[in-house]
PLY file of the C-alpha trace (Angstrom):
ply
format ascii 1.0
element vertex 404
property float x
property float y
property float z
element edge 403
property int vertex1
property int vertex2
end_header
14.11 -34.19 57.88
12.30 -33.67 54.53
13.78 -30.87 52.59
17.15 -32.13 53.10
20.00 -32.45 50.60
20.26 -36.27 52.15
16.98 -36.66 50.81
17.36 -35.24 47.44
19.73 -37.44 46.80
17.62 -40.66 48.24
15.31 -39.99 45.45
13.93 -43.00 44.37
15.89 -45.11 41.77
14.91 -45.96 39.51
12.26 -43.94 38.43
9.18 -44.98 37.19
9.97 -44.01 33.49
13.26 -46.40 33.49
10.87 -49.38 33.31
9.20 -48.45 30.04
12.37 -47.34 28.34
12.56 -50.51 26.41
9.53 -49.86 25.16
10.17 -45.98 23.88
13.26 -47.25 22.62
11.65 -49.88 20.66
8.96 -47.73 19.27
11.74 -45.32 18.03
13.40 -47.71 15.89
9.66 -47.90 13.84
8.25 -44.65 14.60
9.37 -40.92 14.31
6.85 -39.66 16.75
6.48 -41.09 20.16
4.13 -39.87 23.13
5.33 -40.17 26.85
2.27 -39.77 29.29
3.86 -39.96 32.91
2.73 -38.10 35.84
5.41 -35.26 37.35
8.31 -36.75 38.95
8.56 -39.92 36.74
12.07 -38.53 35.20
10.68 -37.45 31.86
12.59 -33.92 31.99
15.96 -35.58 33.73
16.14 -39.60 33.30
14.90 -39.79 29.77
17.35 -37.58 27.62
20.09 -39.24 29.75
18.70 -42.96 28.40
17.99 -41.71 24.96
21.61 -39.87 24.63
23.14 -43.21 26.43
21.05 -45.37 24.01
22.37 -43.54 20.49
20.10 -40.95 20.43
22.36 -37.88 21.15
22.96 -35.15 21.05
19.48 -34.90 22.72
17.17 -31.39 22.65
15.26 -30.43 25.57
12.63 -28.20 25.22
10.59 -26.80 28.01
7.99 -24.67 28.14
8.88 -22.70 31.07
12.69 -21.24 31.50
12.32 -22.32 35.18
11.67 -26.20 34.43
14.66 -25.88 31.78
17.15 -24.50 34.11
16.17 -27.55 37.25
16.05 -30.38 34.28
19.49 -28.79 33.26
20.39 -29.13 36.88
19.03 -32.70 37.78
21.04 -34.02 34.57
24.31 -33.36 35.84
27.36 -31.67 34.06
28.96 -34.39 32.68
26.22 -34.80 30.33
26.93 -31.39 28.55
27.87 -32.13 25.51
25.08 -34.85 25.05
22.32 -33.71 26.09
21.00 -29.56 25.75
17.90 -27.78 27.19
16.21 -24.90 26.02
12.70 -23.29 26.28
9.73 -23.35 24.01
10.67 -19.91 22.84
14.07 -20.01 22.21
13.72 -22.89 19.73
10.91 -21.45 17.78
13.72 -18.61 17.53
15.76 -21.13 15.95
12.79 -22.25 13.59
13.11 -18.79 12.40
16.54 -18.93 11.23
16.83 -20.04 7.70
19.60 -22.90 8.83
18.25 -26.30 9.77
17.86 -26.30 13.36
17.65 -29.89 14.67
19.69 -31.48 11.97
22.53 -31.63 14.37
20.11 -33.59 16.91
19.54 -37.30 17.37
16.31 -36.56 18.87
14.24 -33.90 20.64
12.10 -34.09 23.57
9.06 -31.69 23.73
7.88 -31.64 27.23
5.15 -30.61 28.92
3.30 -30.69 26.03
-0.34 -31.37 28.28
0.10 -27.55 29.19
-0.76 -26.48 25.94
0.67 -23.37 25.96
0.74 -21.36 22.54
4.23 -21.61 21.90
4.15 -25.44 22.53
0.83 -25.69 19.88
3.27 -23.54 17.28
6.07 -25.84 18.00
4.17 -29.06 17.63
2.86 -27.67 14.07
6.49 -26.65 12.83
8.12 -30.49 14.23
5.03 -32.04 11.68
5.84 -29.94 9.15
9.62 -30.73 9.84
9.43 -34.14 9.84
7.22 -34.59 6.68
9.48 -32.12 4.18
12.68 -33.85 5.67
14.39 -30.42 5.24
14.32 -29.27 9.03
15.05 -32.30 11.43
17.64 -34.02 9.06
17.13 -37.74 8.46
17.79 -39.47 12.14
16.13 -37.14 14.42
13.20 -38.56 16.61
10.90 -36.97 18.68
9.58 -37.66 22.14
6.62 -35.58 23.32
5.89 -36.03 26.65
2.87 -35.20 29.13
1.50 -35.75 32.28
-1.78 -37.68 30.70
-5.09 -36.47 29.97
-6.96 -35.32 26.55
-3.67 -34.33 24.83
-2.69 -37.81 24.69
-4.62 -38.98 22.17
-4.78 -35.67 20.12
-0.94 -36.04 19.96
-1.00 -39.53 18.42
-3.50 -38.49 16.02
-1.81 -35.36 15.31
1.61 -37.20 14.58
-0.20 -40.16 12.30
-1.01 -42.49 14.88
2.40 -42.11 17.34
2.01 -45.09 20.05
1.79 -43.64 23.59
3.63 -44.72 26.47
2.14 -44.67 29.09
3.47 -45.06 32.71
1.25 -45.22 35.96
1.25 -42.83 38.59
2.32 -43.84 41.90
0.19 -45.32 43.94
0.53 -43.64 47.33
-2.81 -42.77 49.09
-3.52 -39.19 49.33
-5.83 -37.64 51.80
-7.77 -34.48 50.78
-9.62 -31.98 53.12
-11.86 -29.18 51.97
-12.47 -25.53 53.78
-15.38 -25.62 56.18
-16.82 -22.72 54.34
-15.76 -19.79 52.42
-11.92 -17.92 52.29
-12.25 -14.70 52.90
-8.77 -13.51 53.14
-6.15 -15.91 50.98
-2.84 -15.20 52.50
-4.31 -15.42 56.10
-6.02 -18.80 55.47
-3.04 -19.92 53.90
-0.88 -19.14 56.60
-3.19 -20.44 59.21
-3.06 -23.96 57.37
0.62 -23.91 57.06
0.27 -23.58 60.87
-1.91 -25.88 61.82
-0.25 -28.06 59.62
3.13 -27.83 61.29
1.60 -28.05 64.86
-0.31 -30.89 64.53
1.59 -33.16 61.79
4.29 -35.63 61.40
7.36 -34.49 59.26
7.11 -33.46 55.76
7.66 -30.55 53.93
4.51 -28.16 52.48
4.02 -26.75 49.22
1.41 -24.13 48.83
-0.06 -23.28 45.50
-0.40 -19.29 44.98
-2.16 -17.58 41.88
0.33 -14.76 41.08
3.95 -13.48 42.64
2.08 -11.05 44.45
0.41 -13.93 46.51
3.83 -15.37 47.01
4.93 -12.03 48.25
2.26 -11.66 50.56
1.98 -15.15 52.39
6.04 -14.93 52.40
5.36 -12.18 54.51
2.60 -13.08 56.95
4.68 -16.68 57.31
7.83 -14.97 58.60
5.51 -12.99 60.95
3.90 -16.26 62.71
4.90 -17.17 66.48
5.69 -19.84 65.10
9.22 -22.23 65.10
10.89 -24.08 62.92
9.65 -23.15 59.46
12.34 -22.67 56.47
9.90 -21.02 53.61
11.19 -20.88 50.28
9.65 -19.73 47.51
9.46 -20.30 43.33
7.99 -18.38 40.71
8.55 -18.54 36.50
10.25 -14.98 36.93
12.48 -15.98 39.36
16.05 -15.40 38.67
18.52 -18.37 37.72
20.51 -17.66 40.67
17.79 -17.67 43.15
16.11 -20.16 41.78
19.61 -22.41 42.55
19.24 -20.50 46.05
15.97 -21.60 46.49
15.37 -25.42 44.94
18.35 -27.14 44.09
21.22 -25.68 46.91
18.99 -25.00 49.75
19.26 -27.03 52.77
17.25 -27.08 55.29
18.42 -26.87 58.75
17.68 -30.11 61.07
14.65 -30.24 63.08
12.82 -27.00 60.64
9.98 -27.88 58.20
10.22 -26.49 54.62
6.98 -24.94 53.22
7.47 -23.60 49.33
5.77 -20.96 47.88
4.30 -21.51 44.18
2.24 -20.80 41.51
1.42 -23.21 39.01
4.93 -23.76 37.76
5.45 -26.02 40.53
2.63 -28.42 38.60
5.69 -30.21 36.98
8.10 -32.26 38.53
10.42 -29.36 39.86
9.36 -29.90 43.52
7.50 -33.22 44.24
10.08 -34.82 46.00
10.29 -34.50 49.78
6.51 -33.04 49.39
3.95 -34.57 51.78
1.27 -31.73 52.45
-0.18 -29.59 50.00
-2.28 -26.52 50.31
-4.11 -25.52 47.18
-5.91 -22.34 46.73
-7.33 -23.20 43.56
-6.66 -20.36 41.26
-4.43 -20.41 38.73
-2.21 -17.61 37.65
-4.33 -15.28 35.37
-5.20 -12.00 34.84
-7.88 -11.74 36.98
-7.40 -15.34 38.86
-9.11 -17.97 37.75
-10.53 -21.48 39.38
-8.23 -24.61 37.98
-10.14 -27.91 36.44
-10.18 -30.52 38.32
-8.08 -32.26 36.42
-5.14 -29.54 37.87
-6.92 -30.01 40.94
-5.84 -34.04 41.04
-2.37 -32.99 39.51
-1.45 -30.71 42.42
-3.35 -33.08 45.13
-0.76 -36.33 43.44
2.48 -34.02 44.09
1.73 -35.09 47.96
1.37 -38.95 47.17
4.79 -39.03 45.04
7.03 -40.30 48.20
4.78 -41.64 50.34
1.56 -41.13 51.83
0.12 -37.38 51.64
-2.45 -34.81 52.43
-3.95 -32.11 50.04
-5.60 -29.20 52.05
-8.04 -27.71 49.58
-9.06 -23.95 50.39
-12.29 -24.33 48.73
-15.72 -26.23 49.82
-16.80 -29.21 47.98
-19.38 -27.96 46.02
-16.61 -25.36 44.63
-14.69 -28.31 43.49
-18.12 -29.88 41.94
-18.67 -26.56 39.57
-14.81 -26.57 38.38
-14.34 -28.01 34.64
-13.26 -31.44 34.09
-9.83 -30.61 32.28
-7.97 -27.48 31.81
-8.94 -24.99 28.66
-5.71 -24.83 26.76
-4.67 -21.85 25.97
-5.50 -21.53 22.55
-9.30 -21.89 23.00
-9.10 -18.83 25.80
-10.88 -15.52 24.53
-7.84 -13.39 22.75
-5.43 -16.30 22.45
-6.45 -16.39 18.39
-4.77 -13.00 18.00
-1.33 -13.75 20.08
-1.20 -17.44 18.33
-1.55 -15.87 14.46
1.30 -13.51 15.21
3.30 -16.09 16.57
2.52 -18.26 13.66
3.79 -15.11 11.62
6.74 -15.08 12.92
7.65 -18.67 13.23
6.06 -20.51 10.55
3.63 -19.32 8.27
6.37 -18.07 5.82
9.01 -20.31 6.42
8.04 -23.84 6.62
5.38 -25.53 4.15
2.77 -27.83 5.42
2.75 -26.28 8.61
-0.61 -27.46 10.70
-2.75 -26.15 13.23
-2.34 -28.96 16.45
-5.73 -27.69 17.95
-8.98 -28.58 15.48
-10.70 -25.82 17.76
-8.98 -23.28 15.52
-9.50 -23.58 11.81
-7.11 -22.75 8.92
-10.50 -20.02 7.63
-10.44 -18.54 11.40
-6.61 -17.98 11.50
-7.21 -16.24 8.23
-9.85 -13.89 9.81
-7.92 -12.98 12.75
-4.94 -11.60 10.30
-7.15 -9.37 9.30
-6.97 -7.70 13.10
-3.55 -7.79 13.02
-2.89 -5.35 10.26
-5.65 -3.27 11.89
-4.25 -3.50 14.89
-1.21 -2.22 13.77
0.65 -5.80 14.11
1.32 -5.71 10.52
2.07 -3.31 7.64
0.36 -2.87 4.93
2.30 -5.77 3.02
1.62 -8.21 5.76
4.95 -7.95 7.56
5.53 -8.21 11.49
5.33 -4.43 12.38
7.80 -3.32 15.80
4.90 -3.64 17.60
4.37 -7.34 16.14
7.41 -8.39 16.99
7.22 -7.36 20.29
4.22 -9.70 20.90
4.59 -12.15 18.98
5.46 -14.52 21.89
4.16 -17.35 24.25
5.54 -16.56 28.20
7.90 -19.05 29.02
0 1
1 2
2 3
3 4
4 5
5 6
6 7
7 8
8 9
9 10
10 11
11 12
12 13
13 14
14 15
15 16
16 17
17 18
18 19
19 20
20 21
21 22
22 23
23 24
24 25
25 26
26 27
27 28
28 29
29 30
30 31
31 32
32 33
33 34
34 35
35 36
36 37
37 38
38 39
39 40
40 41
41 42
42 43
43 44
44 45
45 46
46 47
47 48
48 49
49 50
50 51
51 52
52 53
53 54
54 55
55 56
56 57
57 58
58 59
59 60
60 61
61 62
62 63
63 64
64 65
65 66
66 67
67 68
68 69
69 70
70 71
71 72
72 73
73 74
74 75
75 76
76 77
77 78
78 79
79 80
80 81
81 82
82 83
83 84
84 85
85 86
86 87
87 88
88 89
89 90
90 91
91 92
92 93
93 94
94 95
95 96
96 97
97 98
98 99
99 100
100 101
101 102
102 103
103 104
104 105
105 106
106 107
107 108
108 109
109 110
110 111
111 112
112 113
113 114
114 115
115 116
116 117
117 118
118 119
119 120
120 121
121 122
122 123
123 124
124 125
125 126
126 127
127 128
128 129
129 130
130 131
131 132
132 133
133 134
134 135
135 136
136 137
137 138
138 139
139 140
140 141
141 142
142 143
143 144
144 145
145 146
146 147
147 148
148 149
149 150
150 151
151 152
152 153
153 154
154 155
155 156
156 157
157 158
158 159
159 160
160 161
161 162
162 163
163 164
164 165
165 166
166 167
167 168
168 169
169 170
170 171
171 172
172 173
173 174
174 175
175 176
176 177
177 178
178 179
179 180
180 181
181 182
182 183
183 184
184 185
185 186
186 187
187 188
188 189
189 190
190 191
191 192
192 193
193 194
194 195
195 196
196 197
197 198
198 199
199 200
200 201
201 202
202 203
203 204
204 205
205 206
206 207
207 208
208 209
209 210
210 211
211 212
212 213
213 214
214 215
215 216
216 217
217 218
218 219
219 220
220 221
221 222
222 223
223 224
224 225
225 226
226 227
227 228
228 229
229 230
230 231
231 232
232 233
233 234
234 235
235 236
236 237
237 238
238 239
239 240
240 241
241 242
242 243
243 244
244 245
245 246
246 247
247 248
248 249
249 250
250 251
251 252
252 253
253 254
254 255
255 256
256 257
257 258
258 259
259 260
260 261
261 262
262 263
263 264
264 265
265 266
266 267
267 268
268 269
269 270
270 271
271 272
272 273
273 274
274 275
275 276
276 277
277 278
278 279
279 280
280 281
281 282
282 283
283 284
284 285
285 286
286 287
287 288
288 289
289 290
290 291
291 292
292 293
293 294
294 295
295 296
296 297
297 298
298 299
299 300
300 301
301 302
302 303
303 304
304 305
305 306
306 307
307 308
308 309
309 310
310 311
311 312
312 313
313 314
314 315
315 316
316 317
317 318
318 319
319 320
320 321
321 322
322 323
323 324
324 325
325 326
326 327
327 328
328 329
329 330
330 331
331 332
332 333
333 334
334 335
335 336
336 337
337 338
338 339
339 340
340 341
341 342
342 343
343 344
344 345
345 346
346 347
347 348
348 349
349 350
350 351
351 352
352 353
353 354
354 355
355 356
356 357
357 358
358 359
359 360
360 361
361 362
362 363
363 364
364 365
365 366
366 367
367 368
368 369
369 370
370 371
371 372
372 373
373 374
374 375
375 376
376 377
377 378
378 379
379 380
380 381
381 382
382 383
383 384
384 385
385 386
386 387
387 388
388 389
389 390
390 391
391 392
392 393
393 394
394 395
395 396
396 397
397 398
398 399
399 400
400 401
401 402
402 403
């Protein structure tokens, strides 16, 4: 039965990055910089520090964006790789940048992942590694650093950002994936999500669900309505970036599923990494994204979440949106930096992290230029960000963060 611990440990081995590790490690010997694009599920976050700490390279830094993808990664690696290999968030190392001692010195290499997200901590992070790596007084002399996405624009903005960084790239898998639309407009999200999840389980072969929610209320609210269906043999978990490290063990990595019961998985976009594709073979996507209000995802997100059911075998995607919804959605996914507001969060963070402390440091998006970052400091002290003198204020320093 899908959801099984039997077949979390029948995960396919090798993975698909395993193949091109020759090549990273090649690149490494010549290059400082390299760029991993692989889709979700390739073993970026789990099978490459292993190779790179087995190949020399260790100790090995992991950082993720998201606390939740950290703690799984941690998980998938194993314990006896402890002392090798070490994962943190996006947020805790640019805490470390902020420290006056050299932080990665220590480290063989570091492995930025995630990077395609483009959150604002991972755009501060990139700028501070550059920096890093061209004063030599931050990463020590033998770190190297793999970035890795999931393919898109930010591939070839990394390599240009990091002096011309070859990209390895590694195909998706090639398992057909069926998509259906909504016959016309949804009304009422948690009811036509619980309707599919349904159907879905009365009418198709074996294979566990996940459902794509906006926010944790959502997941609240279908969790409920799914518990309340006449309906047998479902085992619904759900996931969330605020969950809890001990339910999120409960709830993805030590959760078996009783024989003969269908797992369906509540998430928002978190589970757009490779936390949960295996064992996947149906999934329903609303087609918001977790903002504040909800917003429609591009439709490069749109092929991202439809792939997650074509990673073990063949798959179905039930979109709950019409076609000519999909038609009006962008191409690729505004990162986050070019969203109104985001200018204001991303100067204090630069505050706190970088501006002072480390020379050279760049701005990784062109979209925001050095004379525009200057501007926006301006709102800061008026906003009460700053003092007078320029320095982080209480207030400042309470905001002066990406979430994670």
């Amino acid at each position: 039965m899908a959801g099984s611990n039997q077949e979390h440990e029948a995960e396919s081995w090798p993975p698909a990055i395993y193949h091109q590790m020759p090549a990273i490690l090649e690149y490494l010997e010549d290059h400082r910089v390299v760029v991993v694009s692989a889709a979700p599920g390739s073993g970026k976050s789990s099978v490459l520090p292993r190779c790179l700490a087995e190949s020399g390279y260790g100790p090995v830094l992991c950082a993720q964006p998201r606390h939740l993808a950290a703690f799984v990664a941690m998980a998938k690696v194993g314990e006896e790789w402890d002392s090798d290999i070490e994962f943190t968030t996006t947020r805790q190392l640019l805490d470390r940048f902020s420290s006056p001692a050299p932080v990665l010195a220590g480290y063989g290499a570091v492995v930025i992942d995630e990077a395609h997200d483009r959150t604002l901590g991972t755009d501060v992070l990139l700028g501070m590694v550059k920096a890093a790596l061209a004063t030599g007084t931050t990463m020590g002399g033998r770190c190297k650093v793999v970035v890795c996405t999931a393919g898109g624009p930010a591939d070839g903005m990394l390599s240009a950002f990091f002096g011309g960084a070859p990209v390895v790239s590694i195909p998706r898998a090639a398992h057909q994936v069926e998509v259906r639309y909504s016959r016309g407009p949804v009304l009422d999200m948690a009811a036509a999500v619980a309707d599919e999840v349904a159907a879905i389980h009365a009418s198709q072969p074996p294979g566990d669900v996940l459902v794509f929610l906006p926010e944790n209320a959502d997941i609240i609210g279908v969790h409920a309505r799914l518990l309340g269906l006449p309906v047998r043999g479902l085992a619904v978990r759900y996931v969330h970036d605020n969950l809890p490290a001990e339910l999120i063990d409960i709830m993805l990595i030590n959760s078996p599923v009783p024989d003969g019961r269908r797992r369906v998985v509540l998430a928002t976009d978190v589970a757009e990494t490779a936390v949960l594709v295996h064992g996947i073979t149906y999934v329903v996507d609303t087609g918001l994204v977790s903002e504040q209000p909800p917003v429609r995802i591009s439709k490069e997100a749109a092929a991202a979440r439809a792939a997650i059911a074509g990673f073990s075998g063949p798959g179905r995607c039930h979109r709950l949106y019409q076609p000519e919804e999909y038609d009006d959605l962008d191409e690729h996914t505004i990162p986050h930096i070019r969203q109104d507001g985001a200018a204001v969060r991303f100067a204090l963070m630069v505050k706190r992290h970088a501006a002072d402390g480390i020379p050279g440091f760049e701005i990784f998006d062109p979209a925001l230029e050095p004379a525009v970052l200057k501007n926006v400091f301006g709102q800061l002290v008026n906003g009460g960000y700053l003092d007078k003198l320029g320095n982080l204020s209480d207030k400042g320093e309470r905001e002066a963060y990406d979430e994670d």
